[in-house]
C-alpha positions as CSV (number, residue, x, y, z in Angstrom):
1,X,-4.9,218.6,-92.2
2,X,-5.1,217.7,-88.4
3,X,-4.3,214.1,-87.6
4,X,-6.1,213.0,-84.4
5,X,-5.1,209.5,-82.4
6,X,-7.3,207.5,-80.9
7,X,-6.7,206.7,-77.4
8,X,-7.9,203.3,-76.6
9,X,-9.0,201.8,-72.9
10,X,-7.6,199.2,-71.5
11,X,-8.0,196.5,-68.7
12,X,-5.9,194.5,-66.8
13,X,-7.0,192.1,-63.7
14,X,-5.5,189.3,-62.0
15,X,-6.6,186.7,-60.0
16,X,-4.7,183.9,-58.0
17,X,-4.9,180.4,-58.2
18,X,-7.2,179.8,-55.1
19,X,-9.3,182.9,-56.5
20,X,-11.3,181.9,-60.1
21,X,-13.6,184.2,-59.9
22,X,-13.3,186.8,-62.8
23,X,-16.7,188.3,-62.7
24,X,-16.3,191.1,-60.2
25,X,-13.4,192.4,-62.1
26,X,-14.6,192.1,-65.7
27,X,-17.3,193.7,-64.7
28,X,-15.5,196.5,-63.1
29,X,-13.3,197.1,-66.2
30,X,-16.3,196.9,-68.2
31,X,-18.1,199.6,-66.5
32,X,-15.0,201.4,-66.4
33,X,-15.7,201.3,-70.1
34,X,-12.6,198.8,-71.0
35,X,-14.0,196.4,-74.3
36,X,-14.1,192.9,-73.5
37,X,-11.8,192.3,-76.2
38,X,-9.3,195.0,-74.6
39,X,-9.1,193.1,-71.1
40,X,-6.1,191.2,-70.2
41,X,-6.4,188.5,-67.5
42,X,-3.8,187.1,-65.6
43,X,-4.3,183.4,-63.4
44,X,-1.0,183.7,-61.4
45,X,0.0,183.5,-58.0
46,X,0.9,186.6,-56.2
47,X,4.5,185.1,-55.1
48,X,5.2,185.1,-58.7
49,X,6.9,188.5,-59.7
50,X,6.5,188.1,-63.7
51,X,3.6,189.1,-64.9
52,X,3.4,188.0,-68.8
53,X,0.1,189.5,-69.7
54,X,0.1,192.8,-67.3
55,X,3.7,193.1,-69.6
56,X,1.7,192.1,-73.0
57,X,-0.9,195.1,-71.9
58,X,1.7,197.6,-71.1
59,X,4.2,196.8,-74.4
60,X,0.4,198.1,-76.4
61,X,0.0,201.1,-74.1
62,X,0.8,203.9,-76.4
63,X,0.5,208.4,-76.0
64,X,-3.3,208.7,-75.0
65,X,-4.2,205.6,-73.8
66,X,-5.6,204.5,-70.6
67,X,-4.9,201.0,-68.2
68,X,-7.6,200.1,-65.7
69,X,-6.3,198.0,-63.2
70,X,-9.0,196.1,-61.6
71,X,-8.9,194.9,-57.8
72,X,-5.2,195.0,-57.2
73,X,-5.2,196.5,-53.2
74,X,-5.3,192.5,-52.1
75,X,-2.2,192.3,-50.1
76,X,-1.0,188.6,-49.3
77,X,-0.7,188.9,-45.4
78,X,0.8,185.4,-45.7
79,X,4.5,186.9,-46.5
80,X,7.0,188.1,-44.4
81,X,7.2,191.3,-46.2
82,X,3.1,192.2,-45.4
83,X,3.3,191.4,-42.1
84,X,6.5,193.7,-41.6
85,X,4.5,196.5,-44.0
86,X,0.9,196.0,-41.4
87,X,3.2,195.8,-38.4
88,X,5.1,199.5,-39.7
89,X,1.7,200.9,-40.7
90,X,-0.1,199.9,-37.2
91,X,2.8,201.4,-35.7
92,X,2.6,204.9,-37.4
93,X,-1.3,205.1,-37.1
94,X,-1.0,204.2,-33.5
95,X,1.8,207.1,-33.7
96,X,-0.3,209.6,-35.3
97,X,-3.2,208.9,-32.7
98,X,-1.0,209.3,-30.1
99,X,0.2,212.6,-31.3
100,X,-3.6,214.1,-31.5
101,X,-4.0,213.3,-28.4
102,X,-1.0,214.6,-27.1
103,X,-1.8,217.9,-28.8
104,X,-5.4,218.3,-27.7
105,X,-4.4,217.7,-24.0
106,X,-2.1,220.0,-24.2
107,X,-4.2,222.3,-26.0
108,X,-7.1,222.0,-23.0
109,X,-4.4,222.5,-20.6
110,X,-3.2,226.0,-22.3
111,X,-6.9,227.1,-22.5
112,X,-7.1,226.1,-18.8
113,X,-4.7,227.8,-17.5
114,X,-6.0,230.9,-19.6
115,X,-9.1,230.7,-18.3
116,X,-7.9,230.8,-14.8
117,X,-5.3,234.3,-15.2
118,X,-8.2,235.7,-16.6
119,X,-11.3,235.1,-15.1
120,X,-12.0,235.6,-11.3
121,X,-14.5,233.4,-9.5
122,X,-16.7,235.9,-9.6
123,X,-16.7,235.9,-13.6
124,X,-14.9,239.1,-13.7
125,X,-12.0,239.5,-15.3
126,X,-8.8,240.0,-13.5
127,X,-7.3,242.8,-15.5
128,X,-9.8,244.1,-17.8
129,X,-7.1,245.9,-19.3
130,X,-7.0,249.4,-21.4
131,X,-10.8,250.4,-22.2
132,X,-11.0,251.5,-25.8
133,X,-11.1,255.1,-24.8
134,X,-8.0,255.5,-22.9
135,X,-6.7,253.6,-25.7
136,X,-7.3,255.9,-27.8
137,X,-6.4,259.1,-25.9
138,X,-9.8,260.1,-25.2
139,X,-10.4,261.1,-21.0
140,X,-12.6,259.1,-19.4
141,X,-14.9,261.2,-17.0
142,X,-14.9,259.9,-13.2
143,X,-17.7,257.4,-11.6
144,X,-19.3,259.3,-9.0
């Protein structure tokens, strides 16, 4: 006899006190394919840390099942701790940009430089180097 388990889908979205509109996230979870009935929604300020109902959804979660969490990149920019997390993350992408550029300069510079060992002005290059004949051993008759 094989004994299957259901997995079930559940929802979870919270909104703020200043922020009663549900609609946008019920309707995400529901096209997520979360059951009305399987949604939990949470009225709380984000300077609260407990979280009764995101706790009530996650005491059900069992093996298999799924939680949706609905609209929960809002950052409150209001707090000391987002302004130093924006401040540390302008700082690395203004890092990162920095290197790129740094790279590709020095890139252009190296292919530059290249270009002038190799090539003379008259497009010719410098030191053409072995042909692929004397390379390989085989005599190359004289230019008359």
């Amino acid at each position: 006899m094989i004994i299957r388990t259901l997995s079930r889908l559940f929802g979870y979205s919270r909104v703020s006190t200043s922020d009663l509109d549900w609609a946008l996230r019920v309707d995400a979870l529901s096209k997520a394919g979360v059951d009305d009935r399987d949604i939990f929604r949470e009225k709380q300020s984000g300077a609260k840390a407990e979280r009764q109902e995101l706790r009530r959804v996650l005491d059900l979660l069992r093996s298999g099942d799924k939680l949706v969490v609905s609209l929960m990149d809002r950052i409150d920019a209001g707090t000391a701790t987002s302004r130093m997390l924006f401040g540390i993350f302008a700082v690395l992408a203004e890092f990162e940009r920095n290197l790129i550029s740094e790279r590709s300069k020095a890139g252009q510079a190296i292919a530059r430089a290249a270009t002038r060992r190799s090539v003379r002005p008259n497009g010719h290059r410098a030191d053409p180097g072995p042909s692929s004949s004397r390379a390989h051993g085989v005599p190359v008759p004289p230019v008359d």
